[in-house]
C-alpha positions as CSV (number, residue, x, y, z in Angstrom):
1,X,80.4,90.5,118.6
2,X,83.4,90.2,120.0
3,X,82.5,86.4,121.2
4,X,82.2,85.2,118.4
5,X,85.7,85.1,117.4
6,X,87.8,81.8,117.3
7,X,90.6,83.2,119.5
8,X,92.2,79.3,118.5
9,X,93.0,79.7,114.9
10,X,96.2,79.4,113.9
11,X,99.0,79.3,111.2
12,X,101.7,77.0,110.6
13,X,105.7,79.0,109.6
14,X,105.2,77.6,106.0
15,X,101.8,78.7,104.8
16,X,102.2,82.1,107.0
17,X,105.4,82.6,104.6
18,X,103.1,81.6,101.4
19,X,100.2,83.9,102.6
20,X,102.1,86.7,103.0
21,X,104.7,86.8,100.6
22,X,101.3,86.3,97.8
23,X,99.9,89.5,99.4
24,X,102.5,91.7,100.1
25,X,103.2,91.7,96.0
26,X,99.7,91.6,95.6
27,X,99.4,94.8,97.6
28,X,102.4,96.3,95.7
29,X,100.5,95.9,92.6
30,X,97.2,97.4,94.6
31,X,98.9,100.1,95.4
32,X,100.4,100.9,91.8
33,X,96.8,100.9,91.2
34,X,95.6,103.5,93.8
35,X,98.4,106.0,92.4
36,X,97.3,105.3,88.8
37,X,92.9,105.8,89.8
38,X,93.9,109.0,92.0
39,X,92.3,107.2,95.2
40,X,92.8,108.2,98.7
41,X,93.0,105.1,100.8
42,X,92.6,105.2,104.5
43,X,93.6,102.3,106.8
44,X,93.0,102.1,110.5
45,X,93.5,100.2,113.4
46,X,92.4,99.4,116.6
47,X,92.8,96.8,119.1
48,X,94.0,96.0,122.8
49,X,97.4,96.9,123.9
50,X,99.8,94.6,122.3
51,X,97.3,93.1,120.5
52,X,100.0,93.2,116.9
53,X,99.0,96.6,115.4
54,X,102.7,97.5,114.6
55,X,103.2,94.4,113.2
56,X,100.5,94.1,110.9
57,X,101.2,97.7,109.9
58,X,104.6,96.3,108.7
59,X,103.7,93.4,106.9
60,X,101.6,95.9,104.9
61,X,104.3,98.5,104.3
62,X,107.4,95.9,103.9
63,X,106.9,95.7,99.8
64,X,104.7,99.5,99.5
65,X,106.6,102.2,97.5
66,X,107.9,104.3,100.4
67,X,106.8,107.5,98.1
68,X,103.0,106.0,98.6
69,X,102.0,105.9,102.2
70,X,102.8,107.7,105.4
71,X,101.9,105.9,108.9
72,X,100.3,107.9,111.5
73,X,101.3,106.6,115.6
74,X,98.2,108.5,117.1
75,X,98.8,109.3,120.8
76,X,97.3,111.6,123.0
77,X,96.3,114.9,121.6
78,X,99.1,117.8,121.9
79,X,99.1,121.6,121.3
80,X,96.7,122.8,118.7
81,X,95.3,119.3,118.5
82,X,94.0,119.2,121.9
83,X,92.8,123.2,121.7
84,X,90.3,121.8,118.7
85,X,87.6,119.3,117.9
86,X,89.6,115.6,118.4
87,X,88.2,115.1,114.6
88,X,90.3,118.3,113.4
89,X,93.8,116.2,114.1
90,X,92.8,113.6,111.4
91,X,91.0,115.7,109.0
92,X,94.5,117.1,108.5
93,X,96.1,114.1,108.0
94,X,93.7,112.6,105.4
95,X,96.0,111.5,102.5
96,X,96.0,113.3,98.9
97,X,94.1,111.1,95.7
98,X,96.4,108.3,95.1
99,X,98.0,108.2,98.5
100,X,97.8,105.7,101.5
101,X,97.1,106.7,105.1
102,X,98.0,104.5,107.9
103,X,96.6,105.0,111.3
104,X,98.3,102.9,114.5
105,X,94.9,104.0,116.5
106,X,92.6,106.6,115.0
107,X,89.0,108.9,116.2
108,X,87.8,105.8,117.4
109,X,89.5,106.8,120.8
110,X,86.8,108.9,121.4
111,X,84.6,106.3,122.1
112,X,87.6,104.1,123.8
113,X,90.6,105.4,126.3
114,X,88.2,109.0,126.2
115,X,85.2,107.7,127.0
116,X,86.8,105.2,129.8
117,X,89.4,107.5,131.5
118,X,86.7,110.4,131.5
119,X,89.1,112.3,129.2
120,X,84.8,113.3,127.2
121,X,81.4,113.5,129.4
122,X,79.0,110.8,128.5
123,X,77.2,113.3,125.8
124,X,80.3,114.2,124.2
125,X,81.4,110.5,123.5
126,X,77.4,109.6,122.6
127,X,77.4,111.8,120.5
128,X,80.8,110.8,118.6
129,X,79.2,107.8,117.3
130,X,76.4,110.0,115.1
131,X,79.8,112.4,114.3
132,X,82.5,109.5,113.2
133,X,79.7,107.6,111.0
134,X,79.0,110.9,109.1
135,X,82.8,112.0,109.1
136,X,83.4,108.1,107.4
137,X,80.6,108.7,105.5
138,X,81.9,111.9,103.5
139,X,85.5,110.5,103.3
140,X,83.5,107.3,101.1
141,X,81.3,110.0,99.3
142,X,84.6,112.0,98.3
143,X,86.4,108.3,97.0
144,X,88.2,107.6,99.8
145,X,88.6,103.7,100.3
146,X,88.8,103.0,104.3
147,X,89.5,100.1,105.7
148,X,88.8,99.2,109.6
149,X,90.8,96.6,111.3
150,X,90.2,95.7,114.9
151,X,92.7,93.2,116.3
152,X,91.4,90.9,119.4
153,X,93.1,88.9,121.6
154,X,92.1,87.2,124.7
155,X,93.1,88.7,128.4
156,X,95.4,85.7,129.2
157,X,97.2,86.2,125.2
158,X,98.0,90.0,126.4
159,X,99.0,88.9,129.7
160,X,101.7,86.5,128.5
161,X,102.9,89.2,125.8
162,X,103.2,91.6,128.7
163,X,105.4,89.6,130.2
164,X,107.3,88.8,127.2
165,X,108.0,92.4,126.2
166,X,109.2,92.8,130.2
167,X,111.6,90.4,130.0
168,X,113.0,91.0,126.5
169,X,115.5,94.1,126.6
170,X,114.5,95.5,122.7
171,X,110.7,94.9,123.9
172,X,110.8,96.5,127.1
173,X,110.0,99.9,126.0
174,X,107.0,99.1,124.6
175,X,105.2,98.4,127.9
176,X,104.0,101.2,130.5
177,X,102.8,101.6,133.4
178,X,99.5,102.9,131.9
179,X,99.4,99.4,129.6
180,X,99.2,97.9,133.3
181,X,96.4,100.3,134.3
182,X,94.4,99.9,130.8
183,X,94.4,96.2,131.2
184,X,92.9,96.0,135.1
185,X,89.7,97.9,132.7
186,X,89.2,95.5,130.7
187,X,85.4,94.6,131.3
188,X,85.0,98.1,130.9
189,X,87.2,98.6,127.9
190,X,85.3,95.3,126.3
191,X,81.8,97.0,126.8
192,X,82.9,99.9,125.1
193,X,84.7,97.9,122.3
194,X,81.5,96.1,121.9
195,X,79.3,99.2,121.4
196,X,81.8,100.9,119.2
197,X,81.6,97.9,117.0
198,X,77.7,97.9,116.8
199,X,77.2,101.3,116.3
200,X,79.7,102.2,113.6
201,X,80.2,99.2,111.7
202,X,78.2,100.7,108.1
203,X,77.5,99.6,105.0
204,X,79.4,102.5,104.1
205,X,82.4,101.5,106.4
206,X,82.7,97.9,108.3
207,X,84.7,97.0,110.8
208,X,86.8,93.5,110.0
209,X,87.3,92.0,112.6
210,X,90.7,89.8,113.5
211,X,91.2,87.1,115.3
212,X,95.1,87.7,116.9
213,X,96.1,85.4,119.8
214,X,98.3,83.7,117.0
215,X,99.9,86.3,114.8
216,X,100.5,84.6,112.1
217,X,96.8,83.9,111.6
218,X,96.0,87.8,112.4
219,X,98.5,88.9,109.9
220,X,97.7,86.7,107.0
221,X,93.5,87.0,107.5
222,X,94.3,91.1,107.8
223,X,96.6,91.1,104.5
224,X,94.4,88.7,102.7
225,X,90.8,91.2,103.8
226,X,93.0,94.5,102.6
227,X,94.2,92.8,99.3
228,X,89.7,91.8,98.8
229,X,88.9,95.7,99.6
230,X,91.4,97.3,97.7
231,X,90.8,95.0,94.5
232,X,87.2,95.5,95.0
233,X,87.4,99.5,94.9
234,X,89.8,99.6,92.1
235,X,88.2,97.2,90.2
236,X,91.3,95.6,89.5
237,X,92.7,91.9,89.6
238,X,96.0,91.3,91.2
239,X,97.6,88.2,90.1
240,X,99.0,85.3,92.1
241,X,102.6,85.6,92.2
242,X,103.0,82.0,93.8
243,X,101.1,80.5,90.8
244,X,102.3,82.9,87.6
245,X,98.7,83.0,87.0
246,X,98.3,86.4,84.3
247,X,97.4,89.9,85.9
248,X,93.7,91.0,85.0
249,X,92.1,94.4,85.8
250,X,89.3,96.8,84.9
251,X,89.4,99.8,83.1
252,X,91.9,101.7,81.3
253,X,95.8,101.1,82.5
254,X,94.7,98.1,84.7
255,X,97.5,96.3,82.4
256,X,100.0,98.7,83.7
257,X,101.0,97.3,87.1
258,X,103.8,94.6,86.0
259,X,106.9,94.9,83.9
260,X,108.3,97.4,82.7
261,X,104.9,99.9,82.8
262,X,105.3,99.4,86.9
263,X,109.1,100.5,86.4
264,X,108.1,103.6,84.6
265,X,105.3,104.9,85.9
266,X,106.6,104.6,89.6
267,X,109.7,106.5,88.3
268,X,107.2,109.9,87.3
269,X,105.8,109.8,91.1
């Protein structure tokens, strides 16, 4: 799958600005909307070490109402966590109706860094495929909108943002010895990336998948593919703020998300 992606698109400074600046109100307006319907929303992301997770994660949160999202850095498991099954440590986290859950890497590592490093035997990450589809599948069944980003960049792109992040003081902590290690497996990385993508991408759940090498391009197609989902679920409208076109929505209070009804029903949160 993962060859079919144009790793060449781009975005000029000037429509990137348009894109997202549309977006990020329209997701403001989304996620008025996901307080007022009472829907959990669960967003996820994967991708190859600097591949522009954290960034995309900010562009989504810049214009959210702080009071209706918590982000989620998922590491290695730790304490109870690791003493449990690896889905326990998310089941936890799963966000109340009408709140937003972001994941910076999710259970997907099961069948990624666990499955590579040995951290799970063969028949424990074979079998996580069967367990994250159902897990995905009850999370839909209880309301739960979920939306799966995986962010790809070529080996040469990660290279050169390697090197970057090395030579740029504020960057440098982001790169480790283990990014290093992670990237001389990246034909066996890919395989698994590849089979993780076939096996789990649902009716119920699909991945989307991102072109990234230019960041601007990943950011704007990732905004522009939440703002579709979201709107979709919610059966509401969001109107385009660059073109003062009028708001329409679905259902009762879909009017609510602009003016002064947006001012006071953020303020009983």
């Amino acid at each position: 799958m993962l060859e079919t992606l144009d790793l060449t698109r781009t975005l000029d400074r000037e429509a990137y600005v348009r894109e997202v600046t549309q977006r990020q109100v329209q997701l403001r307006e989304l996620g008025y909307q996901v307080y007022l319907q009472k829907r959990p929303v669960v967003i996820l992301f994967e991708g190859w070490d600097a591949a522009g997770k954290g960034g995309a994660i900010k562009r989504i949160t810049e214009k959210l109402d702080p009071r209706g999202y918590v982000v989620y850095p998922i590491a290695a498991p730790e304490g109870e966590d690791k003493t449990r099954h690896y889905l326990y440590r998310f089941w936890r986290r799963l966000p109340e109706r009408g709140q937003i859950a972001i994941f910076d890497r999710s259970w997907y590592g099961r069948v990624l860094v666990e499955r590579v490093e040995g951290f799970a035997h063969e028949g424990e990450w074979q079998r996580a495929y069967k367990e994250i589809n159902s897990f995905e599948r009850q999370l839909r069944d209880f309301g739960t909108i979920v939306a799966k980003f995986w962010i790809h960049i070529s080996r040469e792109e990660q290279l050169r943002r390697f090197e970057e992040r090395k030579a740029i003081g504020y960057k440098a902590w982001k790169l480790t010895e283990e990014d290093w290690r992670n990237r001389q497996k990246w034909g066996v990385y890919e395989e698994a990336v590849e089979e993780m993508l076939v096996k789990t991408s649902t009716r119920t759940a699909p991945w989307c998948l991102v072109e990234g090498n230019n960041k601007y391009w990943a950011r704007a197609k990732m905004l522009g593919r939440l703002v579709e989902i979201l709107a979709k679920e919610l059966k509401y409208e969001p109107g385009n703020p660059l073109k003062g076109s009028a708001r329409k929505g679905a259902g009762k209070g879909s009017g609510k998300g602009s003016g002064k009804g947006a001012g006071k029903g953020a303020g009983k949160r």
